[in-house]
C-alpha positions as CSV (number, residue, x, y, z in Angstrom):
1,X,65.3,104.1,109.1
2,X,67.2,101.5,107.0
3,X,70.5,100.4,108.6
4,X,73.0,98.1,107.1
5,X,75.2,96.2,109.5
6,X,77.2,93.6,107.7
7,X,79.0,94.4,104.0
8,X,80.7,92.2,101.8
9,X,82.5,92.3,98.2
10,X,84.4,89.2,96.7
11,X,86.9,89.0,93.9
12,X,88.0,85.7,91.8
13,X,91.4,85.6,91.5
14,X,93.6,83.4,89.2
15,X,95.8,81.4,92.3
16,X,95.5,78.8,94.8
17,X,94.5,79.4,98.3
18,X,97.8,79.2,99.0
19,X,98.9,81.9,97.5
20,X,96.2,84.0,98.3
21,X,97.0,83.1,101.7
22,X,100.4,83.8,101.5
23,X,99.5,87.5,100.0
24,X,97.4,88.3,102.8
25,X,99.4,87.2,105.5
26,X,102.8,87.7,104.9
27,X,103.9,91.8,105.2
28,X,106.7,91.7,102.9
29,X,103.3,90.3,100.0
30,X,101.1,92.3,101.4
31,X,102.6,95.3,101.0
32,X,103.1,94.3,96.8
33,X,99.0,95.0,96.7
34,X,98.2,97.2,99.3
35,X,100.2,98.4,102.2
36,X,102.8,100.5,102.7
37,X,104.3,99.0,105.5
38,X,102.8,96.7,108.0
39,X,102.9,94.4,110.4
40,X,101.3,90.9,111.1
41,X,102.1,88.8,113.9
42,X,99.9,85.6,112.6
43,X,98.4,83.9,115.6
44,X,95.0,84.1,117.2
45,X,95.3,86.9,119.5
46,X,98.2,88.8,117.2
47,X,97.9,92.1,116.1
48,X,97.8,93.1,112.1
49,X,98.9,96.9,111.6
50,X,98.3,97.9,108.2
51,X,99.4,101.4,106.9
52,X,98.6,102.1,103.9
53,X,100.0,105.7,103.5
54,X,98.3,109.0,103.6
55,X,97.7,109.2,107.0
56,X,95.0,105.9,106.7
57,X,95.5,103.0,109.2
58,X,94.3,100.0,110.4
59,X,94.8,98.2,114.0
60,X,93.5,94.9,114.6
61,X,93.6,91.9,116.2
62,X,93.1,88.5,114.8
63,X,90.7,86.3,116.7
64,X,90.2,83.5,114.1
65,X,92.9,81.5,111.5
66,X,91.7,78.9,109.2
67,X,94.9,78.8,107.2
68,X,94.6,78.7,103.5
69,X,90.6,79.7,104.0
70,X,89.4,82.4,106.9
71,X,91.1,85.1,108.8
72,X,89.2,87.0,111.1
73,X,90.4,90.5,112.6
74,X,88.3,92.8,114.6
75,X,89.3,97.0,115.3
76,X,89.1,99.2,117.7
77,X,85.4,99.5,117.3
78,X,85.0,95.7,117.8
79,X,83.9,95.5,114.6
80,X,84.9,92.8,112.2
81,X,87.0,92.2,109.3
82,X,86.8,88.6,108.0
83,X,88.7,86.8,104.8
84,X,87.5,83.9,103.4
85,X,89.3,81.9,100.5
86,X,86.9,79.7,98.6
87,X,88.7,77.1,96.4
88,X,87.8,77.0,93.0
89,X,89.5,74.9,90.1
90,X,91.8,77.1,88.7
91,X,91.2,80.1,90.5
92,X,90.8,81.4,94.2
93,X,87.2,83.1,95.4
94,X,88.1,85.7,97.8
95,X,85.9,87.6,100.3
96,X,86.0,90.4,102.6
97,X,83.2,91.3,105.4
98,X,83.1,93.9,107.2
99,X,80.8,94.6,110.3
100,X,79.8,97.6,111.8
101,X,76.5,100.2,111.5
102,X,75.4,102.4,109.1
103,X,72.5,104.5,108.8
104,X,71.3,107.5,106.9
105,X,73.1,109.6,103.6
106,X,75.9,110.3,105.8
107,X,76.6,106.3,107.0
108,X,75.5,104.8,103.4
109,X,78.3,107.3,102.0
110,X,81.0,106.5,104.5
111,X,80.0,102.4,104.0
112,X,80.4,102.6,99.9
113,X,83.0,104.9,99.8
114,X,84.9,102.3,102.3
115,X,83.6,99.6,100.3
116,X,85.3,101.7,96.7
117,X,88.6,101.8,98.6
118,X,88.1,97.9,99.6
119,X,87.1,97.1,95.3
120,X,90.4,99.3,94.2
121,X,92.6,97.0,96.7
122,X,90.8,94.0,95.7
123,X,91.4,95.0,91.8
124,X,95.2,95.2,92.4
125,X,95.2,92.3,94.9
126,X,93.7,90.3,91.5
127,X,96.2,92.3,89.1
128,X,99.6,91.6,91.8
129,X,98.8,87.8,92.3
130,X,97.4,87.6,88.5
131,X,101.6,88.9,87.4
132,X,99.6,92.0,85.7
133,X,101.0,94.5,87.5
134,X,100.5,96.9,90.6
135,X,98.1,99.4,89.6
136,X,97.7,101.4,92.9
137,X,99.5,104.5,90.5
138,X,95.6,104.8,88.9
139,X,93.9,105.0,92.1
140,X,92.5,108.1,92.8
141,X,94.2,110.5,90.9
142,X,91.2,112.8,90.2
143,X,87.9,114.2,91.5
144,X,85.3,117.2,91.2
145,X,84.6,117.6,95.1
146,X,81.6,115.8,96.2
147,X,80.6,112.8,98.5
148,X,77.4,110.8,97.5
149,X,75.8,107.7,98.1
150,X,73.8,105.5,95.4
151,X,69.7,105.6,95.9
152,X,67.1,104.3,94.1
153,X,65.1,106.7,91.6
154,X,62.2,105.4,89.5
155,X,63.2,101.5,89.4
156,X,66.7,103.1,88.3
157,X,70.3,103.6,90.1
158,X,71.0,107.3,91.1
159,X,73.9,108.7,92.8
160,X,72.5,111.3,95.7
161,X,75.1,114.2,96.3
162,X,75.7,113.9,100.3
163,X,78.2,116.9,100.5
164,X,80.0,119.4,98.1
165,X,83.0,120.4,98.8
166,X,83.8,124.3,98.8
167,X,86.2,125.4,96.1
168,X,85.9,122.5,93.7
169,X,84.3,121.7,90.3
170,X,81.2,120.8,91.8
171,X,80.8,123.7,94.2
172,X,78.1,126.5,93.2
173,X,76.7,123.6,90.5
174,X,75.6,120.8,92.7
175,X,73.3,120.4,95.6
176,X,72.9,118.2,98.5
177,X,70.0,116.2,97.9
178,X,70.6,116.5,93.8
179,X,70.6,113.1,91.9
180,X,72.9,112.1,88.9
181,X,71.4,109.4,86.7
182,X,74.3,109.5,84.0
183,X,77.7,110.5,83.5
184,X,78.3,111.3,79.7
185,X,75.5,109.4,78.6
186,X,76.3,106.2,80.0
187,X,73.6,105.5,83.2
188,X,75.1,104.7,86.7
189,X,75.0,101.1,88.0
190,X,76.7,101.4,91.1
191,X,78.8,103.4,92.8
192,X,82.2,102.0,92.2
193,X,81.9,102.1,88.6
194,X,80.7,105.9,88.6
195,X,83.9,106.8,91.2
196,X,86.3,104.9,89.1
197,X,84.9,107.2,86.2
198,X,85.1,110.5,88.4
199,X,88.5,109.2,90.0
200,X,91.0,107.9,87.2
201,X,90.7,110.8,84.5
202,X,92.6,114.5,86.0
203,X,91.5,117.4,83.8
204,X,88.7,115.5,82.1
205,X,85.3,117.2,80.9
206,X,82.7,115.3,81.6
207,X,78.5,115.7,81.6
208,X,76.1,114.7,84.3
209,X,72.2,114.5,83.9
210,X,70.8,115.8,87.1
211,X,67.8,115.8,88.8
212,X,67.2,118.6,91.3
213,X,63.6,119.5,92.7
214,X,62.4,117.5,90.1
215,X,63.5,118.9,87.4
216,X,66.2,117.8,85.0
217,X,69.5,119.5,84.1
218,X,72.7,118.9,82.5
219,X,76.1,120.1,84.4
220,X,79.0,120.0,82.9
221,X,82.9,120.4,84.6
222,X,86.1,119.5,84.4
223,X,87.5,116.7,87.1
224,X,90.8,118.2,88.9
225,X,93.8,116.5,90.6
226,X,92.4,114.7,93.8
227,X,92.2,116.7,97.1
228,X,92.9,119.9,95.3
229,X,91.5,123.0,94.9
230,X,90.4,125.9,92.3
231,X,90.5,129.5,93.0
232,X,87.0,130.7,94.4
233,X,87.0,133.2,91.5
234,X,87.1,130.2,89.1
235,X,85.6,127.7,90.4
236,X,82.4,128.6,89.2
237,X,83.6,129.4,85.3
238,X,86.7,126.9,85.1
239,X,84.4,124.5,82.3
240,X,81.5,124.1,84.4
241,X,78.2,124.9,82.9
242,X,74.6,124.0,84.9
243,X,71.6,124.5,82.6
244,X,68.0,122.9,82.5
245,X,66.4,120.9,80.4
């Protein structure tokens, strides 16, 4: 069985190191782009608390400082979290790893839906330090109830339905095992893209091409407001349509 152990996704971000630094580093900055409160006590054995609001933590404690260029932090778990600043000429590369072990549907989907959350952190991070704005108010403000993980399928990007939640959009039209190849006629790439599309748009109807058994179908929905629920009488008429093709 395939097993990922190490993850990483990097940003390029209009500042010096410095300030980079200073965003990550400094609590009162830090929580500009992505905490709600937290807590940093900057010295190799220190502890970093990060809350970041509906009930989702982190505890750490920082094992190495490069200032201006690597932070390391490792969890609970003894798993890692490592920064690293790569100078540029007008512009700051930055880097996040994360360690750990995943394995199977269920891992893959945990790792990339961690990895979504790190991208929509990393986007504001950019947007904060870039003066464009916090945009944490776009996050997640939609969905349609399932969890999925990206696969291959015919030399082509798929996203593989993991779970469906009950009393949602996609509850009674998709499947475990199904695979989505497009979204509105535009083909998946990866899987933050095709959250983001899911995720940013409440009340929006929207068509995916399925594969299931083989065989193709269209289902169409309507994304609701995220964590929410429909009626069980409706959530199976409420703009959702599953036919073959």
């Amino acid at each position: 069985m395939k097993e990922i152990t190490s993850v990483k996704k990097s940003i390029e971000i209009q500042a010096s190191p410095e300030k980079v630094w200073q965003a990550l580093t400094i609590p009162s900055i830090r929580n500009q782009w992505e905490t709600k409160s937290c807590e940093i006590d900057l010295v190799v054995g220190g502890r970093m608390y990060l809350d970041y609001g509906w009930n989702v933590t982190y505890d750490g404690i920082i094992t190495e400082i490069e200032v201006n260029k690597r932070l390391v932090l490792e969890g609970s778990d003894k798993q890692l979290t490592i920064w690293s600043i790569e100078s540029q000429a007008q512009s700051s590369i930055v880097t996040i790893e994360y360690t750990g072990l995943w394995a199977g549907d269920i891992g893959f989907m945990q790792m990339e839906n961690m990895m979504f959350g790190t991208y929509q952190f990393m986007r504001n991070f950019k947007s904060v330090l870039e003066e464009t704005g916090d945009i944490r108010h776009t996050f997640w403000q939609s969905w349609i109830g399932m969890n999925h993980c990206t696969v291959n399928y015919e030399d082509r990007t798929a996203i593989k339905v993991v779970q469906v939640i009950a009393d949602t959009p996609a509850y009674g039209l998709l499947k475990e095992e199904d695979l989505i190849l497009s979204l509105n006629d535009v083909s998946i790439t990866c899987y933050d893209d095709f959250e983001r599309m899911i995720t940013e748009a409440p009340n929006q109807a929207i068509q995916l091409n399925v594969i299931r058994d083989g065989v193709a179908s269209t289902v169409r929905l309507t994304t609701i407001p995220y964590g929410s629920r429909v009626a069980p009488s409706t959530s199976l008429s409420n703009c959702r349509e599953y036919s073959r093709l």
